[in-house]
N, C-alpha and C positions, 0 to 999 in steps of 0.2 A: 566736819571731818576732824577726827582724831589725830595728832603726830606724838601722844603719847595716853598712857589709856585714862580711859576718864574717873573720875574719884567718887563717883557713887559707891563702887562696890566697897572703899573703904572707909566713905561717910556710914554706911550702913554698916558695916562693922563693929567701928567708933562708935555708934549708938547703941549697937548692943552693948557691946562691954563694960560699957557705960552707967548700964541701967541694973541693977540687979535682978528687979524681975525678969527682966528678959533675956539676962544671961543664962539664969536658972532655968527657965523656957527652952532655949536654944543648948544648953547642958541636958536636957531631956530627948530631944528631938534627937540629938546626935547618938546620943545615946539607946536609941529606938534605934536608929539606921545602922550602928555598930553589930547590935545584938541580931537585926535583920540577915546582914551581909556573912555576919558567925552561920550562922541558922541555915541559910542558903550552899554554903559548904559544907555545913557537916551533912545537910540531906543528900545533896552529892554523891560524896564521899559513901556513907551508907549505900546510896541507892546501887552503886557502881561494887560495892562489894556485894551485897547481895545477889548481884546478880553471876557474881563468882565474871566478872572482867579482867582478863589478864593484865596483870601487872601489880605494881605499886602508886596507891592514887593518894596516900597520906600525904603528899605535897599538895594537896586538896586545900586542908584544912591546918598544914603549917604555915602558907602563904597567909598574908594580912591584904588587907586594902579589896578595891571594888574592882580588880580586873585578875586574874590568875591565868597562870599557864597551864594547860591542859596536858601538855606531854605528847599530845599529838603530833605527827609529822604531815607535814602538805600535802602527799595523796592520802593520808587520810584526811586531811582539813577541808578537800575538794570533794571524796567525797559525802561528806555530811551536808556540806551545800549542795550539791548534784541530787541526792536521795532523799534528805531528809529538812529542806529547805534552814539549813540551822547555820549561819556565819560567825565566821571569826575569821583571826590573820592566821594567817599560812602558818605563822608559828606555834599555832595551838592558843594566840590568848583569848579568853572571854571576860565578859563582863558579868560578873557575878551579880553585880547593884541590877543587871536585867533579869536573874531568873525570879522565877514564883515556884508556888510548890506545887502549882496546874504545870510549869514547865520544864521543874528537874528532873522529874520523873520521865520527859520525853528527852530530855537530851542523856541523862543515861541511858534509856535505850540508843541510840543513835549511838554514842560514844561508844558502848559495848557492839553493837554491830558493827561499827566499822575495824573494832581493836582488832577481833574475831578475824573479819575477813583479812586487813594488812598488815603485818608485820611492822 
């Protein structure tokens, strides 16, 4: 048992940074996962305009990082869980590092049916 966290995560760090090849390795990789999680927004974003969804959804693809706030309010949030088996917190956030391009295409539908139906 741990009483403070254990230092693997930052031995392996230290060995990256360490090493040039493998920094430039890992300067690669992240850089896949950056362009991924772009990519995943902007399909979004598109999919959700396409489909003429009411509102303004460019805070899609102004947000950074692997979790966004959808704009959603909690009876809407409820029901996309209740119909359309698709989670997130009550507050509208998702996990954008979860979608694929087999599943933005379904959570824009979902999104725009329920925009549609609740206010």
């Amino acid at each position: 048992m741990y009483l403070t966290p254990p230092i693997h995560g930052a031995s392996i760090v230290t060995t990256i940074l360490k090493n040039s090849d493998m920094y430039n390795d890992w300067n690669i990789e992240l850089k896949g996962m950056v362009d991924r999680i772009l990519n995943m927004r902007q399909q979004l974003y598109e999919a959700l305009q396409a489909r003429g969804t009411p509102g303004d959804w460019s805070h899609i693809i102004k947000q950074i990082g692997m979790f966004s706030f959808t704009g959603l309010n909690e009876k809407q949030v409820r029901l996309m869980a209740k119909e359309y088996h698709i989670y997130m917190t009550y507050n509208g956030r998702i996990s954008i590092g979860g979608l694929s391009l087999k599943t933005v295409t379904r959570l824009a539908d979902a999104i725009h049916d329920v925009v549609t139906r609740i206010a």
